[in-house]
MIDOSE-1310 file (N, C-alpha, C; in nm, 2 decimals, decimal comma, always signed):
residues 256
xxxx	+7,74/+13,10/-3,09/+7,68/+13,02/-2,98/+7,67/+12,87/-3,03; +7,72/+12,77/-2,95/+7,74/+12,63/-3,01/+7,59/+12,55/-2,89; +7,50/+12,51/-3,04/+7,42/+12,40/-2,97/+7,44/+12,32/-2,93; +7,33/+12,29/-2,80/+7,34/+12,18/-2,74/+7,29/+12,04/-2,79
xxxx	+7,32/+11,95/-2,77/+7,27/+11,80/-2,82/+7,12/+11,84/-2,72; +7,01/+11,80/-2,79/+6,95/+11,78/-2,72/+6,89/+11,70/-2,60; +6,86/+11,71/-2,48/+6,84/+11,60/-2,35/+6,76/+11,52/-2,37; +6,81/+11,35/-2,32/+6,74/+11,27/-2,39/+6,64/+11,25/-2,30
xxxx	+6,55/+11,18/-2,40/+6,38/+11,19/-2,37/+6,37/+11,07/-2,25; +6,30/+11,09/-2,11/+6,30/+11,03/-2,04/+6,19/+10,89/-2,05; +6,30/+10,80/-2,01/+6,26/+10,66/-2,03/+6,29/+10,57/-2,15; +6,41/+10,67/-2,19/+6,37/+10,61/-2,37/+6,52/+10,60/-2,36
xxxx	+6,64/+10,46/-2,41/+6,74/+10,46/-2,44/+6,78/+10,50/-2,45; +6,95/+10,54/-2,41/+7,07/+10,63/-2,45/+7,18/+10,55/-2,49; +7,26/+10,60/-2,60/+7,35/+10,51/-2,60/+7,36/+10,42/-2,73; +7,50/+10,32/-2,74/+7,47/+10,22/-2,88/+7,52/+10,10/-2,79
xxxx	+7,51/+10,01/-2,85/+7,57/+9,91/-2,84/+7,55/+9,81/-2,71; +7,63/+9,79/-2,63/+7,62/+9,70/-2,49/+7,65/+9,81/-2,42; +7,64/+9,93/-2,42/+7,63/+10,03/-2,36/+7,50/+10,13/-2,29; +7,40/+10,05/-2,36/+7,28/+10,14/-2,36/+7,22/+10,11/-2,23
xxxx	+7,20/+10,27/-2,14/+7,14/+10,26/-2,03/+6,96/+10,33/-2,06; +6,92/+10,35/-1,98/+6,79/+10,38/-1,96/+6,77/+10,52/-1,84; +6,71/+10,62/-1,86/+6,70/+10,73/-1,78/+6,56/+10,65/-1,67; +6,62/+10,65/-1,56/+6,48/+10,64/-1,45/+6,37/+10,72/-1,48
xxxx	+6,25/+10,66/-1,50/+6,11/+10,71/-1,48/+6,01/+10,70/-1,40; +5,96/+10,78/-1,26/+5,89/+10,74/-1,20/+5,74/+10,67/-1,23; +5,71/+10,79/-1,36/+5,55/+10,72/-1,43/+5,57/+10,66/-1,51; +5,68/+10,64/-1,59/+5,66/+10,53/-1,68/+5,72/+10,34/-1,63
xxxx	+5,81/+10,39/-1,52/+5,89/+10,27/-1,46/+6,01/+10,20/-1,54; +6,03/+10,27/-1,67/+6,17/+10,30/-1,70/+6,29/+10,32/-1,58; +6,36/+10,21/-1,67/+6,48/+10,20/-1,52/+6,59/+10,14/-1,63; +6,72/+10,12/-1,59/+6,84/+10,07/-1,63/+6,79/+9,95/-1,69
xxxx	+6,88/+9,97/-1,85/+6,83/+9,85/-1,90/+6,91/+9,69/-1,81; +6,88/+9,59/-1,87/+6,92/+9,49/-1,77/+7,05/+9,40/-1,88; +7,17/+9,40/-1,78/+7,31/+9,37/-1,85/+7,24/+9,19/-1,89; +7,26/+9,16/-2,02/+7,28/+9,03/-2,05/+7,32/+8,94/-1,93
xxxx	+7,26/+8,76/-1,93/+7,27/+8,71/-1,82/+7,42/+8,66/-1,83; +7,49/+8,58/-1,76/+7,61/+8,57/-1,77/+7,63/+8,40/-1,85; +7,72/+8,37/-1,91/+7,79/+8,23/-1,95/+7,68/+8,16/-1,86; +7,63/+8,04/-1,96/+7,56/+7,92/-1,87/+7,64/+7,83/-1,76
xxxx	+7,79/+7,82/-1,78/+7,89/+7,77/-1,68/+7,90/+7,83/-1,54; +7,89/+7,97/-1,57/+7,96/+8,03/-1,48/+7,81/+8,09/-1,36; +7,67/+8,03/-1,45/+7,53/+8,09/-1,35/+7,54/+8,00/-1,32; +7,56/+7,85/-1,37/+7,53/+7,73/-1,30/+7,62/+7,70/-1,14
xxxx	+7,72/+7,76/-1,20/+7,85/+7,74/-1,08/+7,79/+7,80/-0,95; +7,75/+7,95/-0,98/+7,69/+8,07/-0,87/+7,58/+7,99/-0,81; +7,50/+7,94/-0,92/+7,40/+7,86/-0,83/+7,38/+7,75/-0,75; +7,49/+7,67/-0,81/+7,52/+7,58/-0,72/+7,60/+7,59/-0,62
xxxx	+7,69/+7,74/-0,57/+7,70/+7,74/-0,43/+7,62/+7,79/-0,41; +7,52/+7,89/-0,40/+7,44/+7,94/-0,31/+7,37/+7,80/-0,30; +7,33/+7,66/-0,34/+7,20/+7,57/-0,29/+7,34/+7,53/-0,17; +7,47/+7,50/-0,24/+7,56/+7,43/-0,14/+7,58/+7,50/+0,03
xxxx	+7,57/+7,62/+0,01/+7,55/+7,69/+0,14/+7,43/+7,69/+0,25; +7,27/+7,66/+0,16/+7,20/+7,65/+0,22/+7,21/+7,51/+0,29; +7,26/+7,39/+0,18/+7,24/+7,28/+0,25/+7,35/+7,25/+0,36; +7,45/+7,37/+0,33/+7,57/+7,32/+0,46/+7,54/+7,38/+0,58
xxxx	+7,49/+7,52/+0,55/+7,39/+7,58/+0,71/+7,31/+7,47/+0,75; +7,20/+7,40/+0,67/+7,11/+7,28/+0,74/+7,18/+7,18/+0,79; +7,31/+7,13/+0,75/+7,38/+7,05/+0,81/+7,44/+7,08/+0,90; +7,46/+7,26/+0,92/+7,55/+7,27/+1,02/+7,47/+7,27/+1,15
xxxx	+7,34/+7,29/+1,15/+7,25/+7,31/+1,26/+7,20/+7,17/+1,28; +7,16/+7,08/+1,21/+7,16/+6,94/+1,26/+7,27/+6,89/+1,33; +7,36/+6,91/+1,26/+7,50/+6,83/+1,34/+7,55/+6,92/+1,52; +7,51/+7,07/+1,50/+7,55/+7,14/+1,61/+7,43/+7,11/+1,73
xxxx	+7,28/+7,09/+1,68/+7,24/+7,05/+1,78/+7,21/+6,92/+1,81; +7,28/+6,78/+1,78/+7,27/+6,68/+1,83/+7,43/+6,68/+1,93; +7,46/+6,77/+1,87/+7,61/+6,81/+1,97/+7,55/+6,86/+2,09; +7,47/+6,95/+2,10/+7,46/+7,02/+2,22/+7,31/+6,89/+2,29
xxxx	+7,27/+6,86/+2,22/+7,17/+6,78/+2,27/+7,28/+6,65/+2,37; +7,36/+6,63/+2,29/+7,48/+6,52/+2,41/+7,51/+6,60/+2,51; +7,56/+6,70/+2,52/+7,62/+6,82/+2,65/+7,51/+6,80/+2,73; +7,45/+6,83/+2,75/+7,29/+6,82/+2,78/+7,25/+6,71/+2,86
xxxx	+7,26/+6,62/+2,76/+7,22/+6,49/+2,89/+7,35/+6,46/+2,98; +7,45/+6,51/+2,97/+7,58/+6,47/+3,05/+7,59/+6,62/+3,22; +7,45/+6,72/+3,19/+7,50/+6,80/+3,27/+7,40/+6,74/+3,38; +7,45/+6,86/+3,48/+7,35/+6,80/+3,65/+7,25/+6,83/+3,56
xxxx	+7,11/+6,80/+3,70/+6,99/+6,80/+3,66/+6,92/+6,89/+3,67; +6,95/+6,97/+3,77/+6,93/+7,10/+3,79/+6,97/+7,23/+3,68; +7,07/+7,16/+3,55/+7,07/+7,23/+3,48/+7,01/+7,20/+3,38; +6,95/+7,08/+3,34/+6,92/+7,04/+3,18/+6,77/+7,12/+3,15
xxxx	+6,67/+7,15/+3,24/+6,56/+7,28/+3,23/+6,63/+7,37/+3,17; +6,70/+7,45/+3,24/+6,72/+7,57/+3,17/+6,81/+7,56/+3,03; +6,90/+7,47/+3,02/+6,96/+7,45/+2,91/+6,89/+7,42/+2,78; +6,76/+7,34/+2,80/+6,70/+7,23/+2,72/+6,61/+7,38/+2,66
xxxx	+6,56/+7,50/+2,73/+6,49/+7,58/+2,73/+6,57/+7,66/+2,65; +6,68/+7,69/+2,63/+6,80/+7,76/+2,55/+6,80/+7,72/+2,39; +6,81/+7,58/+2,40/+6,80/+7,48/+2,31/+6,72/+7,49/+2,19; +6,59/+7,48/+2,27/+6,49/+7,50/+2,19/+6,44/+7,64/+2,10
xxxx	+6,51/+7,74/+2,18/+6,47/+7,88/+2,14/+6,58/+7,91/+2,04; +6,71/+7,86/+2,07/+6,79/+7,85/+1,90/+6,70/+7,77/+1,83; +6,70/+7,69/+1,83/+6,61/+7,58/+1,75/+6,53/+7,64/+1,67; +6,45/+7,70/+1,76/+6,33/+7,81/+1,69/+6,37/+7,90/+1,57
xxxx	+6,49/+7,95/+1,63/+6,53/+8,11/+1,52/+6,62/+8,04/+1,41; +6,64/+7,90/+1,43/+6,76/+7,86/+1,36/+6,66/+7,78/+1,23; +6,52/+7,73/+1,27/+6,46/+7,70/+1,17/+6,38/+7,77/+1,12; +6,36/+7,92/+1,19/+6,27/+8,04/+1,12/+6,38/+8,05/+1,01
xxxx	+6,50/+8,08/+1,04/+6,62/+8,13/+0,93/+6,60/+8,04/+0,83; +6,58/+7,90/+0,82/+6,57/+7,80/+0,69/+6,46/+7,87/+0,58; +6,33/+7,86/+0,72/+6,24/+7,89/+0,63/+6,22/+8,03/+0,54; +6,31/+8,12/+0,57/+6,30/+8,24/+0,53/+6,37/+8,24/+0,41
xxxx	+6,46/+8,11/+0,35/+6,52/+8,10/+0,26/+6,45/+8,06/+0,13; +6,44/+8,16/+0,03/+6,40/+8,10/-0,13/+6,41/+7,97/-0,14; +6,32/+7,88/-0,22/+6,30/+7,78/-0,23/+6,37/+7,60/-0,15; +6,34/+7,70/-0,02/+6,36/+7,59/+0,14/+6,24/+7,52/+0,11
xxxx	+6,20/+7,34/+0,09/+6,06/+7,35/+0,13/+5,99/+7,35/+0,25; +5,95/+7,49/+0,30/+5,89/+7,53/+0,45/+5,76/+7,41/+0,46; +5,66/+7,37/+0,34/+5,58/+7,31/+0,40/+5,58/+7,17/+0,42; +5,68/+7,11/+0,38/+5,74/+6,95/+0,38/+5,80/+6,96/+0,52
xxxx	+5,88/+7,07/+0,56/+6,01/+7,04/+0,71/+5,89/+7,04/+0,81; +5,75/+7,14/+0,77/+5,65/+7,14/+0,88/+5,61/+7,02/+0,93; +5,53/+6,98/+0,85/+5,45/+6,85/+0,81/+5,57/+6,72/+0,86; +5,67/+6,70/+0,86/+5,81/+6,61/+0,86/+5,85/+6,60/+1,02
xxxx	+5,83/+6,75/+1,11/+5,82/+6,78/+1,23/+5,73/+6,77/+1,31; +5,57/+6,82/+1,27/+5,51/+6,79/+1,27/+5,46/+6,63/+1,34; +5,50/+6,55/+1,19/+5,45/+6,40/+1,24/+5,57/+6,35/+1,29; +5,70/+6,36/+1,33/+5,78/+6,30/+1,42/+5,77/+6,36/+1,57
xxxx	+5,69/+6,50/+1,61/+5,70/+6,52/+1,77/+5,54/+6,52/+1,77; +5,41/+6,51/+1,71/+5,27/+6,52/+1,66/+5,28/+6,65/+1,78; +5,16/+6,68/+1,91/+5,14/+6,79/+1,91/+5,23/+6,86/+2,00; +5,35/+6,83/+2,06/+5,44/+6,83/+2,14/+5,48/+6,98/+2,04
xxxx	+5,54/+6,93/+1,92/+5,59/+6,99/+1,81/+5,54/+7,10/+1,77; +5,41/+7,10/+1,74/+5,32/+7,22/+1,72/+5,32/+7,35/+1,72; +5,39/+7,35/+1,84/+5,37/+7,53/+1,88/+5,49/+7,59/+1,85; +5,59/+7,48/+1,83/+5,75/+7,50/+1,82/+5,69/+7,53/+1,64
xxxx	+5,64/+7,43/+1,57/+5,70/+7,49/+1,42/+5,53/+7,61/+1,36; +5,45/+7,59/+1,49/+5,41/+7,76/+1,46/+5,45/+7,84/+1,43; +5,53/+7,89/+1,58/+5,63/+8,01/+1,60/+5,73/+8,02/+1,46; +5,82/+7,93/+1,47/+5,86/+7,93/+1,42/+5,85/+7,92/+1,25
xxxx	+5,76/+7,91/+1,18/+5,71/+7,94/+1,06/+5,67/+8,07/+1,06; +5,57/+8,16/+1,13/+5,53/+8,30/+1,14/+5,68/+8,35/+1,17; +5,75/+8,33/+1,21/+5,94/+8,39/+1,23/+5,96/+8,39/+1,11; +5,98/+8,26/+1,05/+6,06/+8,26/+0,91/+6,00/+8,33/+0,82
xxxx	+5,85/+8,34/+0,80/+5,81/+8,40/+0,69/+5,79/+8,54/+0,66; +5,80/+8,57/+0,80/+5,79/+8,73/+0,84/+5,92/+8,79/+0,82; +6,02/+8,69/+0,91/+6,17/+8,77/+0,85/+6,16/+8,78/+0,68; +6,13/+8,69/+0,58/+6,20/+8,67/+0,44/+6,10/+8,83/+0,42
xxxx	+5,95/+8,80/+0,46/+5,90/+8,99/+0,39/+5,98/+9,06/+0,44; +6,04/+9,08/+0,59/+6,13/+9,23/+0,60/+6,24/+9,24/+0,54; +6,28/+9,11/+0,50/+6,42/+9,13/+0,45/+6,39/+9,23/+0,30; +6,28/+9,14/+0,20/+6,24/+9,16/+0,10/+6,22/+9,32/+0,11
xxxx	+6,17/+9,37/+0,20/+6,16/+9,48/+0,21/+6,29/+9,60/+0,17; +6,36/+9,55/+0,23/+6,51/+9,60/+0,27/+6,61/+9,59/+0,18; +6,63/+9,44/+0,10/+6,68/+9,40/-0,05/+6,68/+9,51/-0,13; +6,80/+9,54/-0,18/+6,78/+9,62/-0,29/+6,78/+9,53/-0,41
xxxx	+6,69/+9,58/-0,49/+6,62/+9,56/-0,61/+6,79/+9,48/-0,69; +6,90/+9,49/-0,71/+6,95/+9,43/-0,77/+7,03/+9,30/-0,74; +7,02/+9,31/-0,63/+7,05/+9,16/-0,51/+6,99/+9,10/-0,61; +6,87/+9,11/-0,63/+6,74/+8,98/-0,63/+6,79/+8,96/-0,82
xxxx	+6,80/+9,05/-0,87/+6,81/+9,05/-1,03/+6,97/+9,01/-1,05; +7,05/+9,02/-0,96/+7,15/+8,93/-1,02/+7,14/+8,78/-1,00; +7,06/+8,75/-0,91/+7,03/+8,58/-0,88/+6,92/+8,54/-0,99; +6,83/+8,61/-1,05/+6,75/+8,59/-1,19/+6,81/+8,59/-1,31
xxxx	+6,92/+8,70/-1,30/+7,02/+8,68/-1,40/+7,10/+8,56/-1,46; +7,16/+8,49/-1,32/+7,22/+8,41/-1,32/+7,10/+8,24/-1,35; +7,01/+8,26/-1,30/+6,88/+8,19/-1,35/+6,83/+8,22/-1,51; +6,91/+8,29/-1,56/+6,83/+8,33/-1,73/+6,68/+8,35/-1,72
xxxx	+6,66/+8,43/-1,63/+6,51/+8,47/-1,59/+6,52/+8,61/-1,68; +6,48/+8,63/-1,77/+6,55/+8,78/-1,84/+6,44/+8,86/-1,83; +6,34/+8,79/-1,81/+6,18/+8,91/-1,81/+6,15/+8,88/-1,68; +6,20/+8,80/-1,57/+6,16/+8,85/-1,45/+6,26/+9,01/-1,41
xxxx	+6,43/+9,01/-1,49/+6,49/+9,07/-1,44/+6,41/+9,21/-1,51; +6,40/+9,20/-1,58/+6,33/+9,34/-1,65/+6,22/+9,38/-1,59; +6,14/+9,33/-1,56/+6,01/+9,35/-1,46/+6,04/+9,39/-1,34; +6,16/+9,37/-1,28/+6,20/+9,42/-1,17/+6,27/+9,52/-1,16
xxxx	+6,36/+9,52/-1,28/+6,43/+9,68/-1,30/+6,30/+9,81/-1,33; +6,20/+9,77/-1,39/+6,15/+9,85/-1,37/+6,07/+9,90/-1,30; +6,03/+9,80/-1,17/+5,97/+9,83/-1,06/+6,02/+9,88/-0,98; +6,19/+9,89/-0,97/+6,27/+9,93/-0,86/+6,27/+10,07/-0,83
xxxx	+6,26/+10,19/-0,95/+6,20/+10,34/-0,92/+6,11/+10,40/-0,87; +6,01/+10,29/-0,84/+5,86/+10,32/-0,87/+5,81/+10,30/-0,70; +5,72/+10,35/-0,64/+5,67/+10,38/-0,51/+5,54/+10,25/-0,51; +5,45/+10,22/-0,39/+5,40/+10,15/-0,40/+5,29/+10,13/-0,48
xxxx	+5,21/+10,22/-0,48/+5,08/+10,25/-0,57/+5,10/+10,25/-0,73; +5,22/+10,34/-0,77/+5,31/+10,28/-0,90/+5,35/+10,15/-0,96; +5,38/+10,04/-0,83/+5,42/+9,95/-0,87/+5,28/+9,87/-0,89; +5,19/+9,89/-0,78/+5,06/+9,83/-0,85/+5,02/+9,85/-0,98
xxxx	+5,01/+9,97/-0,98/+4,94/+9,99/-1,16/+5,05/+9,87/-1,27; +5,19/+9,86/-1,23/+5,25/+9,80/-1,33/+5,23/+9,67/-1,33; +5,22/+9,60/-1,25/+5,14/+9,50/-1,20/+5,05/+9,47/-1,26; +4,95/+9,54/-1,27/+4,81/+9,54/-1,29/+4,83/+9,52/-1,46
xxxx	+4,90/+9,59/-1,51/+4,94/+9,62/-1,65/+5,01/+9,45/-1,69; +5,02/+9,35/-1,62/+5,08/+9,25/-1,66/+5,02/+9,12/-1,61; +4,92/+9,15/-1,60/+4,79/+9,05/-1,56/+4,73/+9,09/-1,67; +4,62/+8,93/-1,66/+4,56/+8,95/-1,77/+4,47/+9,04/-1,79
xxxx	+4,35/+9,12/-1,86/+4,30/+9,23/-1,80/+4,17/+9,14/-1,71; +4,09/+9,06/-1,74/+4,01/+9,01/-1,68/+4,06/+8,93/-1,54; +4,18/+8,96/-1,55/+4,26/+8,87/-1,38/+4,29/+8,94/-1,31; +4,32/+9,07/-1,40/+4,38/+9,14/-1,25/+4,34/+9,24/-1,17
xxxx	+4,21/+9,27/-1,20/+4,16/+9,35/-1,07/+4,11/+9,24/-0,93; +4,04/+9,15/-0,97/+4,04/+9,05/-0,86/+4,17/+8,98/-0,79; +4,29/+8,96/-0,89/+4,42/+8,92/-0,79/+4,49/+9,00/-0,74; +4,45/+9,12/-0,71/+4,51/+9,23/-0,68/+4,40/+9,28/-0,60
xxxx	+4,30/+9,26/-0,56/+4,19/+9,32/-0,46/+4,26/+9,18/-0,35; +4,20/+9,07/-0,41/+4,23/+8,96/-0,30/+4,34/+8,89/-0,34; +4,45/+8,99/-0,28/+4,61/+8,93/-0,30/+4,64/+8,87/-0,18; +4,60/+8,94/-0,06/+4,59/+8,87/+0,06/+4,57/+8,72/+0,08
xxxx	+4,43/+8,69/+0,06/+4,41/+8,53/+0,03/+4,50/+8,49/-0,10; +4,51/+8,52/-0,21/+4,66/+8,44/-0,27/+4,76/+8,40/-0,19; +4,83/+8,51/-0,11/+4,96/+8,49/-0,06/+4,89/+8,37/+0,06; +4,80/+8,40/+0,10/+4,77/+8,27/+0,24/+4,77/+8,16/+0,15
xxxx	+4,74/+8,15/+0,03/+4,69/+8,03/-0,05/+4,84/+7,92/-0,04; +4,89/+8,06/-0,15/+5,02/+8,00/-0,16/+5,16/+7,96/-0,04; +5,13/+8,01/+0,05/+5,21/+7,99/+0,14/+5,15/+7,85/+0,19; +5,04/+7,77/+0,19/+4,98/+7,66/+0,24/+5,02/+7,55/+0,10
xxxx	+5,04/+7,59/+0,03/+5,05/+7,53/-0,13/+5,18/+7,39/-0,13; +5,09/+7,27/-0,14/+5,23/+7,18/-0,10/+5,32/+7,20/-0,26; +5,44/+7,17/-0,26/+5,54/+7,15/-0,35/+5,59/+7,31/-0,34; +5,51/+7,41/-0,30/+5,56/+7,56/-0,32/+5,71/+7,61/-0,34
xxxx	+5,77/+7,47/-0,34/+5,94/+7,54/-0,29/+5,94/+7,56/-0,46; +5,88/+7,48/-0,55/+5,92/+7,54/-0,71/+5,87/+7,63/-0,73; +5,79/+7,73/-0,71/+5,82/+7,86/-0,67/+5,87/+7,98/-0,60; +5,98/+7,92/-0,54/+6,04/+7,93/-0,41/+5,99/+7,97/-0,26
xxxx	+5,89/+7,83/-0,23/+5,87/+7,81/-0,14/+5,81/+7,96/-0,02; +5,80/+7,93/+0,09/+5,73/+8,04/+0,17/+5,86/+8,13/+0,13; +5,95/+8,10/+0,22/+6,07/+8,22/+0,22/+6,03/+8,32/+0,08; +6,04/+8,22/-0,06/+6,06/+8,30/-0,16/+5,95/+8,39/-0,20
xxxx	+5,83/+8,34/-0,16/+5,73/+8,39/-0,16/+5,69/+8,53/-0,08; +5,73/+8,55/-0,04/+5,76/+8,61/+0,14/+5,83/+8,76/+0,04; +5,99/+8,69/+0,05/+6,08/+8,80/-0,04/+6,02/+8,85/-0,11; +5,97/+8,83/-0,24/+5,90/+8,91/-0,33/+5,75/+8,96/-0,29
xxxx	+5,68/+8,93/-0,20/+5,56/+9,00/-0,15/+5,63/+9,13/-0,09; +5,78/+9,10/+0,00/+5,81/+9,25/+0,03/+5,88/+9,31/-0,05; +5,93/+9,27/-0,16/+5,99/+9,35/-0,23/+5,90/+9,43/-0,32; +5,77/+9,38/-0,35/+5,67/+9,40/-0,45/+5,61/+9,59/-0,36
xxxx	+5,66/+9,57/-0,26/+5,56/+9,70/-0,18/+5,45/+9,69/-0,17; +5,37/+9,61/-0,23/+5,22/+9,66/-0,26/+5,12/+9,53/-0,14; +5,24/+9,52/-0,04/+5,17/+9,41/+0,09/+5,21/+9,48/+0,25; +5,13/+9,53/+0,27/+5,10/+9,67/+0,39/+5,18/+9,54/+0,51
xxxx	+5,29/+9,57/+0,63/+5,29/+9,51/+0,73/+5,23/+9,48/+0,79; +5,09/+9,53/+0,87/+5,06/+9,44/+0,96/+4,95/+9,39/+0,88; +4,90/+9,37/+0,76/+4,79/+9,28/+0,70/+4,90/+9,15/+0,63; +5,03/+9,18/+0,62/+5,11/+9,02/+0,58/+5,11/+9,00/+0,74
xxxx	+5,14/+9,03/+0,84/+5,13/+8,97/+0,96/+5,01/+8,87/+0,95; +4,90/+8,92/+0,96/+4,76/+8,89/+1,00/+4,74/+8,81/+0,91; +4,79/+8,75/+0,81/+4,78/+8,67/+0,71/+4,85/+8,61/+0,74; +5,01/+8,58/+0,75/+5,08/+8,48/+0,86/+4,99/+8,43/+0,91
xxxx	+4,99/+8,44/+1,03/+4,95/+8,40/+1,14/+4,80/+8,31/+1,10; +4,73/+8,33/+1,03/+4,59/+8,27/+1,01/+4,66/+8,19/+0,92; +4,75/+8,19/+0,82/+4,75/+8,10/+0,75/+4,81/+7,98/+0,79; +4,88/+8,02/+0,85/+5,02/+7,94/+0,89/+4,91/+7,79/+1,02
xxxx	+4,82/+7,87/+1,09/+4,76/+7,83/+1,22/+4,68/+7,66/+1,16; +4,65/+7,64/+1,09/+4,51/+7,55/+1,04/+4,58/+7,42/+1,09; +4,71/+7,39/+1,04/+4,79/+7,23/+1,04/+4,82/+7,20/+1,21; +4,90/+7,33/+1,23/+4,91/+7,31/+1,39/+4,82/+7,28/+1,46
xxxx	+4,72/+7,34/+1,46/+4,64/+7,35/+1,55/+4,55/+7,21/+1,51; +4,51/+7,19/+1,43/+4,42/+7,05/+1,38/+4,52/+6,95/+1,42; +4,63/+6,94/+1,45/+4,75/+6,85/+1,49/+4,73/+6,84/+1,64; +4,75/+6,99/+1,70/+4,73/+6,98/+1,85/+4,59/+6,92/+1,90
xxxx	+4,49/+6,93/+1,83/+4,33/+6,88/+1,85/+4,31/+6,74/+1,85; +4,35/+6,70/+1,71/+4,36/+6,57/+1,68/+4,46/+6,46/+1,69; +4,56/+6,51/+1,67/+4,68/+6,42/+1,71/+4,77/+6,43/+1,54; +4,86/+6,39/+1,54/+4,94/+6,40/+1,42/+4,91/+6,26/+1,31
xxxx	+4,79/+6,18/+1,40/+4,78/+6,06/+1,27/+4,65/+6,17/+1,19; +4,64/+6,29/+1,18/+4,54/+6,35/+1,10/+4,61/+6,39/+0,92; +4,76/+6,41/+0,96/+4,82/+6,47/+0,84/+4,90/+6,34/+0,79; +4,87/+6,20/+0,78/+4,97/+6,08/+0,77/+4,86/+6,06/+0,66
């Protein structure tokens, strides 16, 4: 009778060389080890089209609606209501989309909109901020875990990518504990009871786009699991509310 190799111990390396994987572990959060980041040439390249794409979408929607904004004033008059009303509701989904993008800065385009229509503008980059921020959680949601780690990879983020491989096994309540396990011990039962006010914090946080801004913020709250939907709603919405609304009260010379 010919023995077996013994089965390797879960969570614990298999393998030699640039070969070595990792057995998934649900309680320990053991997961695939993480492949080396790639040539510094070749992440810089990757990263500079993904910024080149976001900035040619922003361009493409500036340039398409000052296009349609000419159509517009050339139609009857009877049509420029309903058209103007079309207009604006792309407008809306077309700058929720910006904002839902990793380090867009959502709270500079507000503030920038803001004080060029003061409270005219208001309700337009409400809506539309609770859109954008809300899409980037669902999406985060939905992301699979290595989407996000080959864009860290390419960033030489090598302990965010590991931190995430090994959160990607793990259910919600698991991923807290691991969490918890990487705070400091005195920090993390309070940033983790009141994560809620964090995320409203940081979503109001000027310069936020160097941590990737609302959008990015957003993505990783839903990718993290451990942010229930309708309490990131309800945080949206209150967070987002304070500038608009002190805008529509006072007038836009309050944020100059």
């Amino acid at each position: 009778m010919t023995d077996r190799p013994p089965a390797p111990e879960r969570g614990w390396p298999t393998g030699t060389g640039d070969n070595v994987t990792k057995i998934p572990d649900r309680e320990t959060g053991q997961a695939p080890a993480v492949p080396p980041p790639p040539p510094l040439r070749i992440a810089v390249l990757r990263t500079l089209l993904r910024i080149a794409a976001i900035v040619a979408l922003a361009v493409a929607i500036h340039q398409a609606t000052d296009w349609l904004m000419d159509q517009i004033v050339t139609m009857p008059i009877e049509y420029r209501g309903p058209a103007t009303i079309l207009l604006v509701g792309a407008l809306l989904w077309c700058y929720a989309l910006l904002l839902a993008i990793p380090f867009v800065p959502g709270v500079e385009i507000g503030l920038a909109v803001l004080m060029a229509y003061g409270a005219a503008g208001a309700p337009f980059v409400y809506l539309a901020t609770c859109l954008g921020l809300l899409l980037a959680y669902c999406v985060g949601r939905f992301l699979p875990v290595a989407s996000l780690i080959a864009v860290f990879r390419d960033l030489h983020m090598r302990r965010a990518c590991e931190l995430l491989s090994r959160m990607e096994p793990l259910d919600g309540p698991a991923r807290l504990a691991l969490l918890r396990g990487h705070l400091p011990e005195r920090l993390a039962p309070a940033a983790l009871k009141w994560r809620y006010l964090a995320l409203a914090l940081l979503i109001n946080l000027p310069g936020n786009a160097v941590i990737g801004g609302g959008g990015g913020i957003l993505l990783m709250a839903g990718l993290s699991r451990i942010f229930l939907f309708r309490s990131v709603v309800l945080t949206i919405v209150l967070a987002v509310a304070p500038v608009p609304l002190a805008v529509i009260i006072f007038g836009a010379g309050i944020i100059d």
